[in-house]
DRENDO-1510 file (C-alpha; in Angstrom, 1 decimal, always signed):
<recs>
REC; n; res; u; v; w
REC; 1; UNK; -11.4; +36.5; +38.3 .
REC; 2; UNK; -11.9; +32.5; +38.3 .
REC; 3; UNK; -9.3; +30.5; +39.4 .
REC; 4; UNK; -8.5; +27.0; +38.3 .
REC; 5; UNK; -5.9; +23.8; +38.9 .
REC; 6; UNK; -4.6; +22.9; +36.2 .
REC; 7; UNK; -4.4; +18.8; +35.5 .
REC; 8; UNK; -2.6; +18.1; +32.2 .
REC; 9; UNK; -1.3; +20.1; +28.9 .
REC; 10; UNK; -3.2; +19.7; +25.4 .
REC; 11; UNK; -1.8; +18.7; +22.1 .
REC; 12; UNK; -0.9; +22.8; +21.9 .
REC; 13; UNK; +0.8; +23.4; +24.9 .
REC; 14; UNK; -2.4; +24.8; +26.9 .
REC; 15; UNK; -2.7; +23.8; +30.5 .
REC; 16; UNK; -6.5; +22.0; +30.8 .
REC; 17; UNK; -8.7; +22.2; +33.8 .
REC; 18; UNK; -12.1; +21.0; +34.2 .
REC; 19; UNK; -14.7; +23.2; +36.2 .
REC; 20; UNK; -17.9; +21.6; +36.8 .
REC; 21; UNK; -18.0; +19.2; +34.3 .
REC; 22; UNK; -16.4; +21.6; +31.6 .
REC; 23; UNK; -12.8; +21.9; +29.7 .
REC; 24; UNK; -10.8; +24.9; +30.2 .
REC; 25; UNK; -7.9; +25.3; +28.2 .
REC; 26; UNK; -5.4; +27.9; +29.6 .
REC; 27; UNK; -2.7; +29.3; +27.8 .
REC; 28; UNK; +0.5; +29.7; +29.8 .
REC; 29; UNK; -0.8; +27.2; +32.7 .
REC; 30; UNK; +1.4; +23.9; +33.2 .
REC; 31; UNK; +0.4; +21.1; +35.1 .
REC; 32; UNK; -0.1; +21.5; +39.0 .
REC; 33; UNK; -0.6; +24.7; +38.7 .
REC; 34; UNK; -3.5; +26.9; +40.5 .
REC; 35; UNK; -3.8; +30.0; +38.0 .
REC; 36; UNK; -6.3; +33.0; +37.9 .
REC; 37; UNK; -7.7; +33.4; +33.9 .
REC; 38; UNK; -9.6; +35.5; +31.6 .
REC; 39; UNK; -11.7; +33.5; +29.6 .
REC; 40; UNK; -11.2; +33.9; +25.9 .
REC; 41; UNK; -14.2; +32.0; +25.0 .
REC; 42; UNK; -16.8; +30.0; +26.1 .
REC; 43; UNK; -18.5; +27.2; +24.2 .
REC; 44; UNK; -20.8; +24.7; +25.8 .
REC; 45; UNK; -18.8; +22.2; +26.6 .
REC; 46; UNK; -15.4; +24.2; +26.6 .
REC; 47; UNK; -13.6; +27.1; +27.0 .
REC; 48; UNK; -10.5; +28.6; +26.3 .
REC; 49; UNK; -8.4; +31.2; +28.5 .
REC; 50; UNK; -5.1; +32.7; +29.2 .
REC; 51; UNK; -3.3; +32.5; +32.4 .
REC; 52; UNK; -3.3; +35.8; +34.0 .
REC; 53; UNK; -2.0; +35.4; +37.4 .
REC; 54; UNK; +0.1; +32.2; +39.0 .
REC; 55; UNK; -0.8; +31.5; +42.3 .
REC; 56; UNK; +0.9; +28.3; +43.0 .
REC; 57; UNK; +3.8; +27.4; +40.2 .
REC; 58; UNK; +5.2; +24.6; +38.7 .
REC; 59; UNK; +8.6; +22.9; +39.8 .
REC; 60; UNK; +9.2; +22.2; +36.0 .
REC; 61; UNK; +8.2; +26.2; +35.0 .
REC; 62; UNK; +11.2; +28.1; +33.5 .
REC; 63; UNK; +12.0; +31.7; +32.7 .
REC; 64; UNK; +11.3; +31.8; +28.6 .
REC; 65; UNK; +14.5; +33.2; +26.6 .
REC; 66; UNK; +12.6; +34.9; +23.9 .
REC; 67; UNK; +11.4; +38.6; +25.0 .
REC; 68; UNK; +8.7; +37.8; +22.0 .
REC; 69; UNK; +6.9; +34.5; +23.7 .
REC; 70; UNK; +3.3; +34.9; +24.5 .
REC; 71; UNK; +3.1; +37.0; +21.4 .
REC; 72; UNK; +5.1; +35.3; +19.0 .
REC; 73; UNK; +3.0; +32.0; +17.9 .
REC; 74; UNK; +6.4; +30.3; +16.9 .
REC; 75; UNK; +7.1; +28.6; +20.1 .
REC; 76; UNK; +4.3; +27.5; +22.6 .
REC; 77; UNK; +6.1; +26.2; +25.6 .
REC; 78; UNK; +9.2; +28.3; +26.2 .
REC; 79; UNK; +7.9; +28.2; +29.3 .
REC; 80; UNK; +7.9; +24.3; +30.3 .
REC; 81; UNK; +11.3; +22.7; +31.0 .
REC; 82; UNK; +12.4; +21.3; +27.7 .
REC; 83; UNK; +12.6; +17.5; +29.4 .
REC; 84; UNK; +9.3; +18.0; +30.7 .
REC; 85; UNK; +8.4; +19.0; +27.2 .
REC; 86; UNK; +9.6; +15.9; +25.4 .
REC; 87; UNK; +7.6; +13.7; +28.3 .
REC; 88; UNK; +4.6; +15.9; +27.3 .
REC; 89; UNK; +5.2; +15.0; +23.3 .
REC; 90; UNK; +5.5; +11.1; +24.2 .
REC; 91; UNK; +2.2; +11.2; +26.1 .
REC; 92; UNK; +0.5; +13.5; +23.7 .
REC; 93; UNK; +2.3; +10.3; +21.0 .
REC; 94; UNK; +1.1; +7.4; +23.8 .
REC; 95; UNK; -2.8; +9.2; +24.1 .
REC; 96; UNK; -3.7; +8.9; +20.5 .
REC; 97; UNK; -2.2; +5.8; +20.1 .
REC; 98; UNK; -5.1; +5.1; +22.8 .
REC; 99; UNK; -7.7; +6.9; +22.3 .
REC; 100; UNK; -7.9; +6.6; +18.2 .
REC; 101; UNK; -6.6; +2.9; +18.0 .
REC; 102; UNK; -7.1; +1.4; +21.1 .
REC; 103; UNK; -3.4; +0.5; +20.9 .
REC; 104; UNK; -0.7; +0.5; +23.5 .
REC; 105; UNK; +2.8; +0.4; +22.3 .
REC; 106; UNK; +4.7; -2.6; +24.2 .
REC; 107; UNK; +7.9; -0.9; +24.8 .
REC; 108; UNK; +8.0; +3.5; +24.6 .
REC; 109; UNK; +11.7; +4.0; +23.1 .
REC; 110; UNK; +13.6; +7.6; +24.9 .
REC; 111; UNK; +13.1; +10.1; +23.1 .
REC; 112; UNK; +15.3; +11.4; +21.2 .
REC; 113; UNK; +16.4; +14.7; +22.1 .
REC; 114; UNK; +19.0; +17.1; +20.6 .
REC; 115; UNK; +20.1; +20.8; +20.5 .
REC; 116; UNK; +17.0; +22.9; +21.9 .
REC; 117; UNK; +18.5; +26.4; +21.1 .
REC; 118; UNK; +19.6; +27.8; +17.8 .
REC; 119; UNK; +18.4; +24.5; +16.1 .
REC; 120; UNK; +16.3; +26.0; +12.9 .
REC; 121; UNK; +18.0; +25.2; +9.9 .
REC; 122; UNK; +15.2; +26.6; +8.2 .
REC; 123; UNK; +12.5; +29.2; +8.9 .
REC; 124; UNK; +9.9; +31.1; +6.4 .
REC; 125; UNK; +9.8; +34.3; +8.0 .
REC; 126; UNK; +6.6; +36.9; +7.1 .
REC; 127; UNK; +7.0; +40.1; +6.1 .
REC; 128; UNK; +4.3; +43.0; +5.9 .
REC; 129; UNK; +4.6; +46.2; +5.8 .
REC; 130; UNK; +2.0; +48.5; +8.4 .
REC; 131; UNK; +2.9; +51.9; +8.5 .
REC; 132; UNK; +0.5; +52.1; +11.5 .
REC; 133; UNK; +2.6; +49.9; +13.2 .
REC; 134; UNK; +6.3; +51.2; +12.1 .
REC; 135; UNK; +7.2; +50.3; +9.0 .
REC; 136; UNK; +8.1; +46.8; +7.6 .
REC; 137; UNK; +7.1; +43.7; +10.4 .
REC; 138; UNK; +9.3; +40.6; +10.2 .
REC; 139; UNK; +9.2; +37.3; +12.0 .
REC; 140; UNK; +6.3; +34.6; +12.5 .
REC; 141; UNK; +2.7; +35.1; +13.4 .
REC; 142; UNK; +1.3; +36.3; +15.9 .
REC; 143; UNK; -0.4; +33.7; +18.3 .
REC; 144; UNK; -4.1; +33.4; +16.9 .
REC; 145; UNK; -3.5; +35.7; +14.5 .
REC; 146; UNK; -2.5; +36.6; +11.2 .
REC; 147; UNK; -0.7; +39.9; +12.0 .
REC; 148; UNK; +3.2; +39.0; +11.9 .
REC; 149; UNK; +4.8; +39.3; +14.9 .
REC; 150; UNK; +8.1; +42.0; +14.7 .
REC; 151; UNK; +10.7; +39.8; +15.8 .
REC; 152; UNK; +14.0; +41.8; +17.6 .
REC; 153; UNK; +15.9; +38.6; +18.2 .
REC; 154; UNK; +14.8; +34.5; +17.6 .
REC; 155; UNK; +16.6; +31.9; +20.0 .
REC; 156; UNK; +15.3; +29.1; +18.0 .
REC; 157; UNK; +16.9; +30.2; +14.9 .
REC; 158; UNK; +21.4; +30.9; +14.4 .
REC; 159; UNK; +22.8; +33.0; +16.7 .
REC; 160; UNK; +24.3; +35.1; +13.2 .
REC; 161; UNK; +20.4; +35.0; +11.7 .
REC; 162; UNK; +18.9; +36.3; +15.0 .
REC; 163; UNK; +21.6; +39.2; +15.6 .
REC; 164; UNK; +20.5; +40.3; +11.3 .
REC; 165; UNK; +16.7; +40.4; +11.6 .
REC; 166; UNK; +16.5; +44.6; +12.9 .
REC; 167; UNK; +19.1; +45.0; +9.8 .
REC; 168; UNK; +17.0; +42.8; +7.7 .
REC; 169; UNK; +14.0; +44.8; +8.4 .
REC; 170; UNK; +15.9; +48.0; +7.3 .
REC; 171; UNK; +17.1; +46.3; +4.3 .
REC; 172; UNK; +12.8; +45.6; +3.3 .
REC; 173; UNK; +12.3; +49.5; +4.7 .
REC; 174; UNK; +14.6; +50.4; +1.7 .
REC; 175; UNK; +14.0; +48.4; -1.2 .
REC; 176; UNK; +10.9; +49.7; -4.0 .
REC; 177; UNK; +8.5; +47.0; -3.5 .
REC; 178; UNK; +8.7; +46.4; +0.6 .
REC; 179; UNK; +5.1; +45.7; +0.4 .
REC; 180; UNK; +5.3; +43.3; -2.5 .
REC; 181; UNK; +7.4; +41.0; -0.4 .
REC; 182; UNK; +5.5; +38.2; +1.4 .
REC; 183; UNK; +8.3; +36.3; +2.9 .
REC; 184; UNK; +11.8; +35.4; +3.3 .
REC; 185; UNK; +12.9; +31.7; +3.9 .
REC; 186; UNK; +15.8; +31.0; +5.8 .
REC; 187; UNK; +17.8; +27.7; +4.7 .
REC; 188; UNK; +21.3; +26.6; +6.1 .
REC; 189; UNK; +23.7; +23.9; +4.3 .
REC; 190; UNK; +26.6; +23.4; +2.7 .
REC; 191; UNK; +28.7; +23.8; -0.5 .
REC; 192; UNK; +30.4; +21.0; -2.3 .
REC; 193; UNK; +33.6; +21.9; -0.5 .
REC; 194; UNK; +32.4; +21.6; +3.2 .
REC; 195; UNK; +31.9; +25.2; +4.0 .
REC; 196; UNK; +28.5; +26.1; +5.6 .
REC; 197; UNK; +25.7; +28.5; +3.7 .
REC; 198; UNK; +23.2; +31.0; +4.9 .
REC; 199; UNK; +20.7; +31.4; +2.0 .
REC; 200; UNK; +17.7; +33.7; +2.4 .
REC; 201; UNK; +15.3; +33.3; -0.3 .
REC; 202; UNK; +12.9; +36.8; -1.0 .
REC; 203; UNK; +9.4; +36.2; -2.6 .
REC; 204; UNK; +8.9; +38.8; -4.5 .
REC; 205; UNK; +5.5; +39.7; -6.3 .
REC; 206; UNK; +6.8; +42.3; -8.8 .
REC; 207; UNK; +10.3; +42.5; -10.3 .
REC; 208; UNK; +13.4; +44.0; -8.2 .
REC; 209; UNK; +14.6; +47.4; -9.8 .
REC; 210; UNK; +18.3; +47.8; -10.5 .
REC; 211; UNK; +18.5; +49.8; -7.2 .
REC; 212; UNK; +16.9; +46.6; -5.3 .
REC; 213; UNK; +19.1; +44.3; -6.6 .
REC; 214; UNK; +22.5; +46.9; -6.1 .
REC; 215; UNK; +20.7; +46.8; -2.1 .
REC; 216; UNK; +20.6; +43.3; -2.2 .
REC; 217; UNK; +23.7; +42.2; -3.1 .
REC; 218; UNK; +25.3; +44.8; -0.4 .
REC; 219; UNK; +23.3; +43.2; +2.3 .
REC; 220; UNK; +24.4; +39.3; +1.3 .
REC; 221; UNK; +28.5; +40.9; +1.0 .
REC; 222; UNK; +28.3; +42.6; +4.4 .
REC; 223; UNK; +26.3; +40.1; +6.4 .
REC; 224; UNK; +27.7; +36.7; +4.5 .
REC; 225; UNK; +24.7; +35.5; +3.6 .
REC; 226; UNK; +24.0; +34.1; -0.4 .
REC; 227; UNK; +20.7; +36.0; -1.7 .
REC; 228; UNK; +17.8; +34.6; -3.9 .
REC; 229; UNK; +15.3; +35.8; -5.0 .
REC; 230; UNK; +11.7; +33.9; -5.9 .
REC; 231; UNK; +9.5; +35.8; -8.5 .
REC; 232; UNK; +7.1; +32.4; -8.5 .
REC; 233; UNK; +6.8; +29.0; -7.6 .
REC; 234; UNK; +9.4; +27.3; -4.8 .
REC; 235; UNK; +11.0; +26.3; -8.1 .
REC; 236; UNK; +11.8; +29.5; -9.5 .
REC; 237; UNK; +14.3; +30.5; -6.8 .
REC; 238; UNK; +17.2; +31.3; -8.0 .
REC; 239; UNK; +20.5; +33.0; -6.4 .
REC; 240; UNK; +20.6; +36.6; -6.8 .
REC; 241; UNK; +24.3; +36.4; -8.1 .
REC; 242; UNK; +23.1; +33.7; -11.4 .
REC; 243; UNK; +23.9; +30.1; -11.4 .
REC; 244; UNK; +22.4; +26.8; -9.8 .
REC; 245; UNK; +23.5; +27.4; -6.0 .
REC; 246; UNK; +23.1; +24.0; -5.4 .
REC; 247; UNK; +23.1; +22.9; -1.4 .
REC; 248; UNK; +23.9; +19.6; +0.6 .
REC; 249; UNK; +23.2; +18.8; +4.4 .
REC; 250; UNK; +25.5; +15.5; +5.7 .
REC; 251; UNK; +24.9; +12.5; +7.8 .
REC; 252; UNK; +28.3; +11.7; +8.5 .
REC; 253; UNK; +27.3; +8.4; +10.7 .
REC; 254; UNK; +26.5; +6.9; +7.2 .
REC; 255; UNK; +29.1; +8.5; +5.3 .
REC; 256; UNK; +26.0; +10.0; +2.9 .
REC; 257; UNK; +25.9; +13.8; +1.9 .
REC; 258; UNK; +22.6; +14.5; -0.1 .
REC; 259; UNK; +22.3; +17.7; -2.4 .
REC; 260; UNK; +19.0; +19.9; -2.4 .
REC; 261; UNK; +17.4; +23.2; -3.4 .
REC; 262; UNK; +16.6; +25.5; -0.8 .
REC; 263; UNK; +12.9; +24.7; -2.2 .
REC; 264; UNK; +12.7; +20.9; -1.0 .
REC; 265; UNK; +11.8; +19.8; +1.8 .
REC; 266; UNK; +14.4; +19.0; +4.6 .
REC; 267; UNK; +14.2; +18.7; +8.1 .
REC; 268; UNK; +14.8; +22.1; +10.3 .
REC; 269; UNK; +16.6; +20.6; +12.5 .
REC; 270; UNK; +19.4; +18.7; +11.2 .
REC; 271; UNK; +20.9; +17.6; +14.8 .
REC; 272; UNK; +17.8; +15.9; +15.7 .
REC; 273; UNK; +17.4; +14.3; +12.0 .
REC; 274; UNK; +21.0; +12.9; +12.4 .
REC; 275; UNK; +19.4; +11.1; +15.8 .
REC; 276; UNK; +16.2; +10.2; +14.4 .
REC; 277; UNK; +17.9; +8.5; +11.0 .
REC; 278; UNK; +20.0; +6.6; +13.3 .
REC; 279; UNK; +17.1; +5.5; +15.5 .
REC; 280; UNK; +15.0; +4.6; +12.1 .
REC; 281; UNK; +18.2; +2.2; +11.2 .
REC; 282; UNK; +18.0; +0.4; +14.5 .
REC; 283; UNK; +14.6; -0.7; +14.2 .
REC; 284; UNK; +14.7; -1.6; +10.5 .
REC; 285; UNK; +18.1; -3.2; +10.8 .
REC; 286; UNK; +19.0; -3.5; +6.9 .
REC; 287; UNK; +20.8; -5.8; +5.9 .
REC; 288; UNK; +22.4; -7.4; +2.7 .
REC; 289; UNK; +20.3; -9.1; +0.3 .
REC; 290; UNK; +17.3; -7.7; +1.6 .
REC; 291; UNK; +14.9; -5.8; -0.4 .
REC; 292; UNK; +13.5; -2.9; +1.4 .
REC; 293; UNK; +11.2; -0.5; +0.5 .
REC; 294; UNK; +11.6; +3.5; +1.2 .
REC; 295; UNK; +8.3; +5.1; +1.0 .
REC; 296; UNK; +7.4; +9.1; +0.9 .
REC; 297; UNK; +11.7; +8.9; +0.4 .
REC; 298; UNK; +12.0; +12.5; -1.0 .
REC; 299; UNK; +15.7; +13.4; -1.1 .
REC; 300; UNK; +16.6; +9.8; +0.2 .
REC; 301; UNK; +17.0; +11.3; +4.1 .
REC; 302; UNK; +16.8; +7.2; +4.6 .
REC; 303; UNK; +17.3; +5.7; +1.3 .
REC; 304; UNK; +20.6; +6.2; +1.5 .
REC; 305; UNK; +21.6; +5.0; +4.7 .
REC; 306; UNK; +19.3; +1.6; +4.3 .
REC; 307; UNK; +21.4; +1.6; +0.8 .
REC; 308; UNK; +24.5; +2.1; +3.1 .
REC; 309; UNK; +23.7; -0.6; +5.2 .
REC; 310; UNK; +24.1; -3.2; +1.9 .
REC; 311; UNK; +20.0; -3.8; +1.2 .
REC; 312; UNK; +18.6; -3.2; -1.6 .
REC; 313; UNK; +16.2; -0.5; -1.5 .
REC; 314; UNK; +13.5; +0.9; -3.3 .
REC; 315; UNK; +12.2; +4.3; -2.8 .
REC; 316; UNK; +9.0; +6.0; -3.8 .
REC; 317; UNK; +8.2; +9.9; -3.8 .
REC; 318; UNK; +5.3; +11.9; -5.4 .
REC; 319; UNK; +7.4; +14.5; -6.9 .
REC; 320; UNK; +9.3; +13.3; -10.2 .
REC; 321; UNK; +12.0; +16.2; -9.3 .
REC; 322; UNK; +12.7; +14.7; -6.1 .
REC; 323; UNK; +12.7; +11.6; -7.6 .
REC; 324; UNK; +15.4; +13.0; -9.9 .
REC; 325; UNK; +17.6; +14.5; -7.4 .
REC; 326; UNK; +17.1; +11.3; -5.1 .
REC; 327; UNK; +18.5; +9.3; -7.9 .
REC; 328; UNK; +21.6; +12.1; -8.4 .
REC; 329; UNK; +22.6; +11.7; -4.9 .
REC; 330; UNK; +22.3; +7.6; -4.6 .
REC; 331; UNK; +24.6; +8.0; -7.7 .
REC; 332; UNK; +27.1; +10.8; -5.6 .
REC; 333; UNK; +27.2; +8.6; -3.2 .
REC; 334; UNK; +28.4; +5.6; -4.7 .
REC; 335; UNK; +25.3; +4.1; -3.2 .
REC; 336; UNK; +22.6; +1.0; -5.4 .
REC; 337; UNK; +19.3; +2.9; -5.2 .
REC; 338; UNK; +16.2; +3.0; -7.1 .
REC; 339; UNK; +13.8; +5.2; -7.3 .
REC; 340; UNK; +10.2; +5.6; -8.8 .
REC; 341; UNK; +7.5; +8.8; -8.6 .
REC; 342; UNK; +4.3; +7.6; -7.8 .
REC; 343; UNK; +1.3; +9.4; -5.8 .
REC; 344; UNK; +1.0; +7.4; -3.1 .
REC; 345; UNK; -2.2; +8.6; -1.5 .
REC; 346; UNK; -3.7; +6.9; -4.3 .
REC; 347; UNK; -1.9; +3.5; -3.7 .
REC; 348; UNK; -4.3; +0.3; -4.6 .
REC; 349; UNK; -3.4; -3.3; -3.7 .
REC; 350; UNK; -2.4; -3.8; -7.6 .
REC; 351; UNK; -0.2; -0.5; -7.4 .
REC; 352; UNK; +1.9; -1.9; -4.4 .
REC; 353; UNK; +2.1; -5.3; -5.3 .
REC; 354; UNK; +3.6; -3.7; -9.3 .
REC; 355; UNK; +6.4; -2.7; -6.6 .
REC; 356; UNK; +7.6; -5.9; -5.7 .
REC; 357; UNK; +7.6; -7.8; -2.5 .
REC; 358; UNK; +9.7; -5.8; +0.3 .
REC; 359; UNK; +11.3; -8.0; +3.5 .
REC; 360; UNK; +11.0; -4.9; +5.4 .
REC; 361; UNK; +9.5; -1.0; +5.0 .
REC; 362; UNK; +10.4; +2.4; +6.0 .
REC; 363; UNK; +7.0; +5.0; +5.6 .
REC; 364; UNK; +7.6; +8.1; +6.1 .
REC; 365; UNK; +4.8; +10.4; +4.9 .
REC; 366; UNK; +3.2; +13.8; +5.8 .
REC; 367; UNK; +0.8; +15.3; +8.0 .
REC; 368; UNK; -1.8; +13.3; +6.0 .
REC; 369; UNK; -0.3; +9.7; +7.0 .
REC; 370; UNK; -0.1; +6.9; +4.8 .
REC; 371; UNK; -3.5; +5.2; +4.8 .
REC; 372; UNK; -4.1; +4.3; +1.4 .
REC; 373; UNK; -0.1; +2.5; +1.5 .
REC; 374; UNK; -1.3; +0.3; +4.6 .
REC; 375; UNK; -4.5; -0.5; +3.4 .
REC; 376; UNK; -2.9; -1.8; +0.5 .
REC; 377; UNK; -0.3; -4.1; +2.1 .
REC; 378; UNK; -1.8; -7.8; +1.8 .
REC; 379; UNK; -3.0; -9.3; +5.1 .
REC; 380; UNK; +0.0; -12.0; +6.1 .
REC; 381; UNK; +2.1; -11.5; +3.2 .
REC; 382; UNK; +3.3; -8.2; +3.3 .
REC; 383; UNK; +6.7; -6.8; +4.9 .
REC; 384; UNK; +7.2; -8.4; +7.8 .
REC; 385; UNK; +9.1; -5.3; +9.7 .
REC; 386; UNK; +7.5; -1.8; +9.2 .
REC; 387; UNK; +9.8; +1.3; +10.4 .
REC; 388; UNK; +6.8; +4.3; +10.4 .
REC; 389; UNK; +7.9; +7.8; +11.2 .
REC; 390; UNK; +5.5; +10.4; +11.8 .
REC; 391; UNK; +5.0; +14.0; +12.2 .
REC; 392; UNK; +1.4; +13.7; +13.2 .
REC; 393; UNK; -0.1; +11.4; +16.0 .
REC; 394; UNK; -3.3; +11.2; +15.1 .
REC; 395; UNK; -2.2; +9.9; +11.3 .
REC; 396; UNK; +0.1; +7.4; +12.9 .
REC; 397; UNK; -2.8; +6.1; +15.3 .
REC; 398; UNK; -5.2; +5.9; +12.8 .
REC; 399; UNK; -3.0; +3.7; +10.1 .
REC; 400; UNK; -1.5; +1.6; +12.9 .
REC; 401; UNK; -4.8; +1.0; +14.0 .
REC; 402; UNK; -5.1; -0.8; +10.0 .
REC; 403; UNK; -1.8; -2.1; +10.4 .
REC; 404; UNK; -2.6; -4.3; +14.0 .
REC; 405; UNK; -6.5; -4.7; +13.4 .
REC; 406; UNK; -6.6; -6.0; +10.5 .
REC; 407; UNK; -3.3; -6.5; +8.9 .
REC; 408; UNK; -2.1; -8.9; +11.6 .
REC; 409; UNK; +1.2; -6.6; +13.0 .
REC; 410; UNK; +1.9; -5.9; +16.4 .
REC; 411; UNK; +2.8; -2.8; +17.5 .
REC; 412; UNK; +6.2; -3.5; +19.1 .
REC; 413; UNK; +7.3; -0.2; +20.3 .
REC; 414; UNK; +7.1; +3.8; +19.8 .
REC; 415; UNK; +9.0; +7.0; +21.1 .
REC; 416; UNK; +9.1; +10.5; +19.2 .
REC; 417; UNK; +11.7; +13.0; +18.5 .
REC; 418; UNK; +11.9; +16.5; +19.6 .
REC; 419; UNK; +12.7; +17.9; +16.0 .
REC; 420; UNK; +10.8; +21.4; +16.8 .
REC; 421; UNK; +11.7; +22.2; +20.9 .
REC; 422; UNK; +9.6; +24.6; +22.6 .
REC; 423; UNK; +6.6; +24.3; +19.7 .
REC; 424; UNK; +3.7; +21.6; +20.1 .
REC; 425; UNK; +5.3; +19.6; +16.9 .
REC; 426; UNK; +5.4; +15.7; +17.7 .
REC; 427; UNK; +7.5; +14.0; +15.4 .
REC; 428; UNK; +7.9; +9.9; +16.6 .
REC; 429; UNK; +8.8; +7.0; +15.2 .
REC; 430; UNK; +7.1; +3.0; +15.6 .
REC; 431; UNK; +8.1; +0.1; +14.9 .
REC; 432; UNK; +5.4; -3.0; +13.9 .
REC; 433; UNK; +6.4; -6.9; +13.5 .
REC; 434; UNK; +4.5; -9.7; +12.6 .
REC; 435; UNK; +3.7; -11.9; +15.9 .
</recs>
């Protein structure tokens, strides 16, 4: 069986080698280790492999807590001390700054780190059922696979959620149309009064029978959990019990509570989103009389504290419902927000400037990035401070490349937040200034 030394960890968590001139990435290897693998395949100019045997281990190697990892492709690096794994995320971050802009960063913020167990706030769990593999399967997928992996416990998710998931699989095993039921999402919030809320949110493909629903709303009463049920669309949720069910999650460093549907987007983990909104405010420093701009803004995670802060802010979302509830909770608030729907992956020079000049800018789009925003900003007389936070590296390398080269901003500083510990997720956040 080949052996190998490993030199450095990919963007997924796999431990690379080169042998004679070629790539190897290993699954479970870390960096400074010498591993014996079993090629998984081979390509001409790569391979991929899984660690079979460790012959010399890593210092920063740990036992993994999940009984599922190395089956389970929710987490990738259970394995790798979590500090080591947010140094891993910032030079994943600092590498495509490099090698897709050409750009260094002139400071590298710490990164911000929170609560590494028990931190998902939300989680879309699959559900199948395979008689030929006992019954009703639920959990995440498989590593490289689309089978779901059957999941006894989940570290990464509430201690209270993990503990239900073998009674949550007998609850599926009972109900009429267990294999009409795709998935179950997971969200955690809180009521107008304070209290936390476990909602879990069944898509079902063909209506629930009297029985069903009688099974259902057992399950919720004995575990203390509010269940919905989603015949369609994210929109069509609704709780099992009637009304609105309406949610909130809290950033109590800016005195803002923002109201959602378990259907929008929020972060997963909220500890780390506290830390990362209060990192976003440093750099961008509102202030009063300042117009500020609050782009990709869904629920108004950073509207509201820049609102907070006394500027006057302006935020921009593609979806008109978000735009809606972003506007009901600058108004909860007691907080001077406005808000517009636009698609801004179609932004044109004449689009951004119809928005007004900004003093400063906070982006914050998705995987996709925000090319068509910087693009549009006007060479030396756009903002002159640009908050950017990111959940893909490559996105954020590529616009800031537009945003130094040929905008005129320097690229004063970056870091990234561990928002998804033990996964290969990179979430980070720059900050670019005119000179």
């Amino acid at each position: 069986m080949p052996t190998a030394v490993i030199e450095s960890l990919d963007f997924e968590s796999r431990g690379i080698a080169r042998i004679d001139g070629k790539a190897v990435f290993v699954e479970g290897a870390l960096p400074g280790e010498t591993v014996e693998y079993e090629v998984l395949r081979a390509r001409p100019t790569y391979e991929q492999a899984r660690a079979v045997r460790i012959l010399c281990e890593s210092g920063q190697r740990v036992v993994p807590r999940c009984p599922h990892f190395g089956v389970c492709g929710g987490c990738s690096s259970q394995h790798l001390d979590w500090q080591a794994q947010a140094a891993v995320k910032q030079r994943v971050m600092e590498d495509a700054f490099w090698h897709i802009a050409k750009l260094r960063p002139e400071i590298i913020y710490p990164a911000i780190t929170g609560q590494t167990w028990e931190y998902r706030q939300r989680a879309r769990l699959g559900v199948r059922k395979v008689p030929s593999r006992g019954g009703v399967l639920i959990g995440f997928h498989e590593k490289r696979s689309s089978y779901i992996a059957d999941l006894s416990i989940c570290p990464v998710l509430p201690p209270h959620v993990s503990a239900m998931l073998p009674r949550l699989r007998g609850l599926v095993e009972g109900l009429s149309i267990a294999d009409r039921i795709p998935q179950i999402e997971l969200v955690m919030g809180e009521r107008g009064s304070g209290e936390s809320v476990t909602v879990l949110v069944f898509r079902h493909l063909l209506p629930f029978s009297a029985t069903d629903v009688a099974q259902l709303r057992a399950f919720g009463e004995a575990q203390g959990v509010e269940v919905w049920q989603q015949p369609g669309q994210p929109d069509t949720a609704r709780p099992l019990a009637g009304g609105e069910g309406e949610l909130f999650y809290s950033l109590p460093e800016f005195d803002v509570r923002l109201a959602f549907r378990p259907g929008d987007f929020t972060q997963v983990n909220i500890y780390t989103n506290r830390l990362l909104v209060r990192r976003a405010m440093q750099l961008l420093d509102p202030r009063p009389g300042e117009r500020i701009g609050d782009l990709f803004c869904g629920l108004g995670n950073f509207t509201l504290p820049i609102a907070r802060q006394g500027a006057r802010v302006v935020g921009v979302e593609g979806s008109a419902a978000m735009v809606t509830r972003a506007t009901a909770n600058a108004c909860a608030n007691g907080l001077d927000a406005v808000f517009y729907a636009a698609d801004l992956f179609e932004t044109t020079g004449d689009s951004f400037a119809a928005l007004g000049s900004f003093d400063k800018l906070l982006l914050d789009p998705p995987r996709e990035g925000a090319i068509a925003v910087v693009k549009a900003i006007e060479s030396g007389h756009g903002p002159r401070r640009i908050v950017y936070v990111s959940c893909n590296p490559a996105t954020l390398a590529r616009d800031a490349a537009v945003l130094v080269r040929e905008k005129g901003y320097v690229l004063r500083g970056a870091g990234i937040a561990n928002m998804f510990p033990h996964t290969s997720h990179v979430e980070s956040v720059a900050l670019f200034e005119w000179p």
